[in-house]
N, C-alpha and C positions, 0 to 999 in steps of 0.2 A: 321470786320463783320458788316454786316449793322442790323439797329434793325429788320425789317422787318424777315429775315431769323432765329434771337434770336429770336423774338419771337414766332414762328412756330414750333421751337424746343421745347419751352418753354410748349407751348399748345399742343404739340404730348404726350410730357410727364404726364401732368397732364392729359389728357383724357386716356392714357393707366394707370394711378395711381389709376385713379375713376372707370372703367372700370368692370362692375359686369358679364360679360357674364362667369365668370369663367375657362379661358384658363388657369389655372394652376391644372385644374381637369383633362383634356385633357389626358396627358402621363397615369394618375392613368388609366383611364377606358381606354388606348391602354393595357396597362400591365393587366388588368382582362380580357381583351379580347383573351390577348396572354392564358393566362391561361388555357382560357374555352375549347378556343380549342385546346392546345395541350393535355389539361384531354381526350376531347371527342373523339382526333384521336386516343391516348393509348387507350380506353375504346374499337372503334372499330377494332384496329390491333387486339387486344388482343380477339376478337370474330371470328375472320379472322381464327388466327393461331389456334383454335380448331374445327375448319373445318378439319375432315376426311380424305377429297378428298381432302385438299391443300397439308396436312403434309406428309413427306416422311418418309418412315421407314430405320432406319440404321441397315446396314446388318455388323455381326461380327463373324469372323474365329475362329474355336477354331481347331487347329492340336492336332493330335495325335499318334506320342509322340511327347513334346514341346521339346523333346531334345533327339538329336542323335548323329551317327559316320557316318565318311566320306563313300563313296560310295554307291553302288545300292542298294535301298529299295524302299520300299512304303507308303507313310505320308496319314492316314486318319485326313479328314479337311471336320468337320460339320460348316453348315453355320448354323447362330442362327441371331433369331431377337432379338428387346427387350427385349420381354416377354421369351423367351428363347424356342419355337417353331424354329422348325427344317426349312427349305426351299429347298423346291425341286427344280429342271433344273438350279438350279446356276452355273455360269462356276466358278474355282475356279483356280485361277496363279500364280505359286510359281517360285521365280524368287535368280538369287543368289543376296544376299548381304555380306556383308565382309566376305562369305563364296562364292566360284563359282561354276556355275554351266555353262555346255555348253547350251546354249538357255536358254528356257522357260518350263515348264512343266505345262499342265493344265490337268484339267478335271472336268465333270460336275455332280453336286449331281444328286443323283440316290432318290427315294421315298421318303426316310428317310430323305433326306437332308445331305447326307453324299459324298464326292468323296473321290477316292485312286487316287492320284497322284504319280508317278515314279520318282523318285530324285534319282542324283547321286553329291551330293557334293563334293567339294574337299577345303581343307584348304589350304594354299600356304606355302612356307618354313620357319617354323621357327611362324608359326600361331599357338596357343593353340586351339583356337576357332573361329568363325562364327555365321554368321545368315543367312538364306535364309527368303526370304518376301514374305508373304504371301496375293494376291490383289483378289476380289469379281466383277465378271461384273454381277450383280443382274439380275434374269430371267428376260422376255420382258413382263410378266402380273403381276403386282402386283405395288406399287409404294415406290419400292425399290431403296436404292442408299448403295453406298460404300466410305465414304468418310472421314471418321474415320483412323487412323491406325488400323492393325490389329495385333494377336499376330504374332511376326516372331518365328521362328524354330531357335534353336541354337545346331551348329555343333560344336562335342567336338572331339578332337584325344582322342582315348581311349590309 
C-alpha cells in the first residue's frame, strides 16, 4: 500500500473523528419525526371515523321464534339497528343451513320494521337439528349495511 493512499485513509478518519456537525443526532430526529406524525395521522383518522356521513350502521336480525319444527310456518324477523330502533323496507332472507330448505324465502319489513317470511324446513335422516340463516339487504335510504352474522333459527324434530 503506498503511503499516499495510508495517508488519505488516515485523514478521512480523523476529520469524521473531529467532525461536530452531529450526524449521530440524525436517526433521533428521523424517529420523533416518525412519531409526530404517525400521532397526527391517528389523531386525524380518529376525527374522520366520527363523521356521521362516513360511518355505517349495522343492521341485526332478531327471529321470532329462534327455535322451531320442521315444515310450513311463518318466522317473524325484526330488523334492529344499534340502538335497537326497528327499520323499515328491509328485505329480509332466510336461507337453509344445516337444516334445508327448497330455495330462498324472503320478505320485506313492513312500518314497524317487522317481516313474516314462509319457511318450510326440513331436517335430513337421522338429523336432531338444524339452522336456517338468516341475511339483511339494508333499505336503499339510509346508510345501512349487513355484515355482521345474524341470529340463525334453529330446526328441532319434535
Amino acid at each position: 500500500m503506498s503511503d499516499r493512499t495510508h495517508d488519505s485513509r488516515t485523514a478521512n478518519r480523523r476529520t469524521f473523528s473531529t467532525d461536530t456537525r452531529a450526524i449521530e443526532g440524525l436517526p433521533v430526529r428521523l424517529v420523533i419525526a416518525l412519531v409526530v406524525g404517525v400521532a397526527s395521522l391517528s389523531v386525524m383518522m380518529g376525527m374522520i371515523g366520527d363523521i356521521d356521513g362516513l360511518a355505517a350502521t349495522e343492521l341485526d336480525a332478531q327471529p321470532q321464534p329462534e327455535v322451531t319444527a320442521p315444515g310450513d310456518q311463518t318466522i317473524d324477523v325484526a330488523v334492529v339497528d344499534p340502538d335497537g330502533s326497528r327499520v323499515a323496507d328491509a328485505t329480509v332472507i332466510v336461507r337453509g343451513g344445516s337444516a334445508r330448505m327448497d330455495g330462498v324465502a324472503t320478505a320485506q319489513t313492513d312500518s314497524e320494521g317487522v317481516a313474516s317470511v314462509d319457511v318450510d324446513p326440513e331436517l335430513g335422516p337421522n338429523q336432531a337439528d338444524g339452522t336456517l340463516t338468516v341475511d339483511i339487504k339494508p333499505p336503499a335510504e339510509g346508510d345501512y349495511v349487513d355484515e355482521r352474522g345474524n341470529t340463525e333459527v334453529l330446526v328441532v324434530e319434535e
